[in-house]
C-alpha positions in Angstrom: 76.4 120.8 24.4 75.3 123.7 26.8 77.9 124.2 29.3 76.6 123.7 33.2 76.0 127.2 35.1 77.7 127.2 38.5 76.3 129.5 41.3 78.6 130.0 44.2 77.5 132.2 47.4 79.6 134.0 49.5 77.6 135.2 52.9 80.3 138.1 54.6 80.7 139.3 57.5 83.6 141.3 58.5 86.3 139.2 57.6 88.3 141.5 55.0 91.3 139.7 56.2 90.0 136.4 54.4 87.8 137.7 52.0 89.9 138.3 48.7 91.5 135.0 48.8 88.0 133.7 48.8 86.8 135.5 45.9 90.1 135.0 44.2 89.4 130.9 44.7 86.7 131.3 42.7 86.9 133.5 39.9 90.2 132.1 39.2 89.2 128.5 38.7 90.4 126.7 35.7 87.7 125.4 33.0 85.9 128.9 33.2 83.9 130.1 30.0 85.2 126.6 28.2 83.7 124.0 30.2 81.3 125.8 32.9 79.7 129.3 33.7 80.0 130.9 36.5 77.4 133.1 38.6 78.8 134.4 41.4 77.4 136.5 44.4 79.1 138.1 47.4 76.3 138.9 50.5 77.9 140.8 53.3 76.0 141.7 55.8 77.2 145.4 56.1 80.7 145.1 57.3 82.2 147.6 59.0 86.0 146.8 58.1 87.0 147.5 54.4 85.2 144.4 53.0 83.5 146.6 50.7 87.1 147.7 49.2 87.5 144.5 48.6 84.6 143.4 46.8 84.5 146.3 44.7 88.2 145.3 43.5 86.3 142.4 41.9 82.5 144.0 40.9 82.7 143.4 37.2 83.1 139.3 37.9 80.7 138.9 40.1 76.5 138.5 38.9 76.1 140.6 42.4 76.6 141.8 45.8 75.3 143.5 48.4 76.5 144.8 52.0 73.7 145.5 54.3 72.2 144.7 57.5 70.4 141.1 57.2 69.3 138.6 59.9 72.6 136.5 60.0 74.5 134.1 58.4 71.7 132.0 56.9 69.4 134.9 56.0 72.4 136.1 54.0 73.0 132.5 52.0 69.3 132.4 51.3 69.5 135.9 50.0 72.2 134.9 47.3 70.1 131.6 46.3 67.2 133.6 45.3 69.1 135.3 42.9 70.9 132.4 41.5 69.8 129.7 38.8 72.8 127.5 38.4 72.5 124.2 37.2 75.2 123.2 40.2 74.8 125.1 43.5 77.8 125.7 46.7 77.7 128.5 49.4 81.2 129.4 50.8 82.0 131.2 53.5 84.4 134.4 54.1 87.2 132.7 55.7 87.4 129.6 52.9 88.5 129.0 50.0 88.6 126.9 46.6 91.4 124.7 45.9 92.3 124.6 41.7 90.5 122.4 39.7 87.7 121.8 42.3 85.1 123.2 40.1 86.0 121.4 36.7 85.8 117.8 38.9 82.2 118.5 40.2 81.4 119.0 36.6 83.0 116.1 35.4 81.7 113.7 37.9 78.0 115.4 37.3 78.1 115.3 33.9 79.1 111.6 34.0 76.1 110.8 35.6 73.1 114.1 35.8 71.3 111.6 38.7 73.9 112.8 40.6 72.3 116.0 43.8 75.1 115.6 46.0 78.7 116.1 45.0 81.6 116.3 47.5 85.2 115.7 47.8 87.9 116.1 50.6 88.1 119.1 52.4 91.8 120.5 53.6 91.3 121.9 57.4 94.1 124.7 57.5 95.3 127.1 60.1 94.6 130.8 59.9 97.7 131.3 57.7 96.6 128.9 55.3 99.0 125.8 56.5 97.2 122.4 56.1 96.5 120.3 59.4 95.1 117.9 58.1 92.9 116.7 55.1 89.1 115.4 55.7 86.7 113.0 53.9 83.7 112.3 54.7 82.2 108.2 55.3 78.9 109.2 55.2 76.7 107.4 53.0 72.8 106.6 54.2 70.0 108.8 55.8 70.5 106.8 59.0 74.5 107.3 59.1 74.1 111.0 59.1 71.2 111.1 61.6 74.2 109.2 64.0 76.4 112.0 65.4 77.8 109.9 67.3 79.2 107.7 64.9 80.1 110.6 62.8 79.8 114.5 63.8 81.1 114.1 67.4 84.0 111.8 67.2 86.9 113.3 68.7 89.9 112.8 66.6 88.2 110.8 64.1 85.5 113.1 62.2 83.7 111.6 59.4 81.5 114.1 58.4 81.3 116.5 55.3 82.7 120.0 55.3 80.6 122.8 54.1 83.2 124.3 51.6 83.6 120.7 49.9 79.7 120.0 48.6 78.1 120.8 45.4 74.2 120.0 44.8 72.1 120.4 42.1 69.4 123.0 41.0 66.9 120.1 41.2 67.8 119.4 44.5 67.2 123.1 45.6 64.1 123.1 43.9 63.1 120.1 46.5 64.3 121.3 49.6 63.4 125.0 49.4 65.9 127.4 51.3 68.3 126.6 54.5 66.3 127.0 58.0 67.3 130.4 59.3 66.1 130.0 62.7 69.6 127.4 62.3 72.8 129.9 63.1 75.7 126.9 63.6 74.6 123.5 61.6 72.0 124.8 59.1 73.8 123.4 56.6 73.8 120.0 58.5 69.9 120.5 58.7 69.6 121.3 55.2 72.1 117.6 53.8 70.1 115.6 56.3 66.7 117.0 54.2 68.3 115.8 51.4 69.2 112.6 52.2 65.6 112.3 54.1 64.3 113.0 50.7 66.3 110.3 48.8 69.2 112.7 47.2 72.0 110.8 45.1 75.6 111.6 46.3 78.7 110.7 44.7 82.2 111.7 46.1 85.1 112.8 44.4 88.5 111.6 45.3 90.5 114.9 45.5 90.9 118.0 47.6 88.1 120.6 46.9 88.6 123.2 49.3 90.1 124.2 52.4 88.1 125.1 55.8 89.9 127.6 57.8 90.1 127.1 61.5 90.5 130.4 63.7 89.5 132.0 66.6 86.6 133.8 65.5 84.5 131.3 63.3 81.2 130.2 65.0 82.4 126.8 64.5 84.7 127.1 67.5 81.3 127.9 69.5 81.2 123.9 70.4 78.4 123.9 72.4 76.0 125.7 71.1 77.0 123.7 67.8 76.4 120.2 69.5 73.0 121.6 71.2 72.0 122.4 67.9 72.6 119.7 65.9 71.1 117.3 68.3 68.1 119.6 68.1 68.0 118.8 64.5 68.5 115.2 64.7 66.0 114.7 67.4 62.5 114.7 65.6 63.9 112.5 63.1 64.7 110.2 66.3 61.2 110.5 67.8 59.6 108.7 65.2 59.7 105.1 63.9 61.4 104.9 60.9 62.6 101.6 59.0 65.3 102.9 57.5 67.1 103.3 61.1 67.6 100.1 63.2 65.6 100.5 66.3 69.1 99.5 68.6 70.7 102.5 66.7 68.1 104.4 67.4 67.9 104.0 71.3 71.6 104.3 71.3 71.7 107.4 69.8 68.8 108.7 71.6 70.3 108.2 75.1 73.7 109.4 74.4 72.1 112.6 73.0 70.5 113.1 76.3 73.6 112.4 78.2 75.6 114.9 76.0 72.5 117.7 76.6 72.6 117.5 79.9 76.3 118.0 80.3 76.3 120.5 78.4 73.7 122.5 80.0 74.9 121.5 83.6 78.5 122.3 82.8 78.7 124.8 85.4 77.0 122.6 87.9 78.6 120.6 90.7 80.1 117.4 89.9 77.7 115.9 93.0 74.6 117.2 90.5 76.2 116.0 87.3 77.1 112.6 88.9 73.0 112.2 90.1 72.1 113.3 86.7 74.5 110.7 85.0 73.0 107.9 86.9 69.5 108.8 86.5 70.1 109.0 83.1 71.4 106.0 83.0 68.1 104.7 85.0 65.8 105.8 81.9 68.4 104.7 79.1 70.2 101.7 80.5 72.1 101.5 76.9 74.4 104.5 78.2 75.7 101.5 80.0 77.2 100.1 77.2 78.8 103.2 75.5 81.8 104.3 76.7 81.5 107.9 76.2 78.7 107.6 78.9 82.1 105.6 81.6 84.0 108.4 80.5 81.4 111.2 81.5 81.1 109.5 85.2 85.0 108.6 86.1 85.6 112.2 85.1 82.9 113.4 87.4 83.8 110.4 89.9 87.2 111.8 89.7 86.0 115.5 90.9 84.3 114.2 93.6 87.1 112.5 94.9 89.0 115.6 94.8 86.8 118.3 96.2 86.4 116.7 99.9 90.1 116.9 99.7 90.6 120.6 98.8 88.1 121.5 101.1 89.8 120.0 103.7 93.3 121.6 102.4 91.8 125.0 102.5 
């Protein structure tokens, strides 16, 4: 039997720090040349820090690299798909890594069943030393559960969602979807899972750690806002429409607290008399914010500032 091909991606960035225990998670993964192939590619985008040291420490494993201006993060993943043609398919970033054995599970769990586009596990989030804080797995299971950031994406302490690092999918399903949106620089890989579940792709989840997502300072995931801005820009067109496979409560509900969560985020600088006003006319034209209580926590916090800034006037 012809052993699967396995492309991985690496788009870089200066982030030599990070970068060798990457490529190291990768090339060193057990099951290598016995029961998989590897194709690997490291994009950087023309680092200025001694990335380049580092990638050449490791140029006879890789199927190819490159480290020259491109048009950001998604240009640079798209750039490494082109060149691959694995029959499995993962992109990870600079700052991530593989845990062992991750690679030999997605194969055994596609091989079990070749239906299979979407493969994922759990995803360890760790510190920028590489400590765990805590492990994630992802609930998500339906078109209309992952259109439902509310339910799943922005939860607070209780995140359902997938991790980038943890998902596999399959040539076929590349073929299908074409590349990731560029004009996407925080969630495009959000955009491109919710195409493929908008298109009918078969996931299956494996129940062990994958790979670890590290959380640090300079990662554009810590960029909140403009993360949550654009995922709801994704979701939103997908919202506009009628669809039966989303119940049409679920649908208004999600709707209006997308609105709400817009508009505080673009007024956040704003006075808490104008975010008040725009809390209850938004409440006017979506009278479900009435039931949510993200939308009660919104206005006592503004109700709250209100309260306070006669006072401190007065004080002053």
């Amino acid at each position: 039997m012809k052993r699967p091909l396995i492309s991985i991606v690496t788009p870089s960035f200066n982030q030599a720090e990070f970068l060798e225990q990457t490529i190291r998670s990768v090339l060193s993964q057990a099951g290598r040349g016995s029961r998989f192939d590897l194709q690997y590619f490291v994009i950087d985008g023309g680092s200025t820090d001694h990335t380049v040291d580092v990638i050449g420490r490791y140029e006879s494993e890789l199927a190819g690299w490159c480290s020259e201006p491109d048009r950001g993060q998604t240009h640079a993943i798209n750039k490494g798909f082109q060149r691959c043609d694995g029959d499995l398919l993962a992109y990870i970033n600079s700052d991530d890594y593989y845990l062992p054995g991750a690679f030999e599970a997605v194969v055994d769990a596609w091989e079990a069943d070749p239906r299979r586009d979407f493969i994922f596990g759990t995803c360890h989030h760790v510190d920028e030393a590489g400590e765990l804080i805590r492990p994630q797995t992802a609930t998500i299971t339906s078109f209309a559960e992952m259109l439902d950031l509310w339910q799943h994406w922005l939860r607070y302490f209780d995140n359902r969602n997938f991790v980038q690092p943890e998902v596999f999918w399959t040539r076929r399903l590349s073929r299908q979807l074409g590349g990731f949106d560029e004009s996407r620089h925080y969630a495009m890989d959000f955009d491109y899972w919710l195409r493929g579940f908008d298109a009918g792709m078969r996931i299956h989840h494996i129940d062990q750690p994958l790979s670890a997502f590290r959380i640090h300072g300079a990662q554009k995931t810590s960029q909140i806002d403009q993360t949550r801005l654009e995922l709801m820009a994704i979701v939103d067109p997908y919202l506009q429409r009628p669809d039966p496979r989303i119940d049409s409560q679920d649908r208004e509900r999600m709707i209006a607290l997308n609105a709400m969560e817009r508009a505080m985020i673009l007024q956040r600088e704003e006075s808490a008399t104008i975010k008040f006003r725009k809390l209850a006319k938004l409440a006017t034209g979506h009278p479900v914010l009435l039931q949510q209580r993200s939308y009660w926590r919104h206005l006592r916090r503004t109700g709250k500032r209100l309260v306070r800034w006669p006072a401190q006037r007065r004080a002053a």
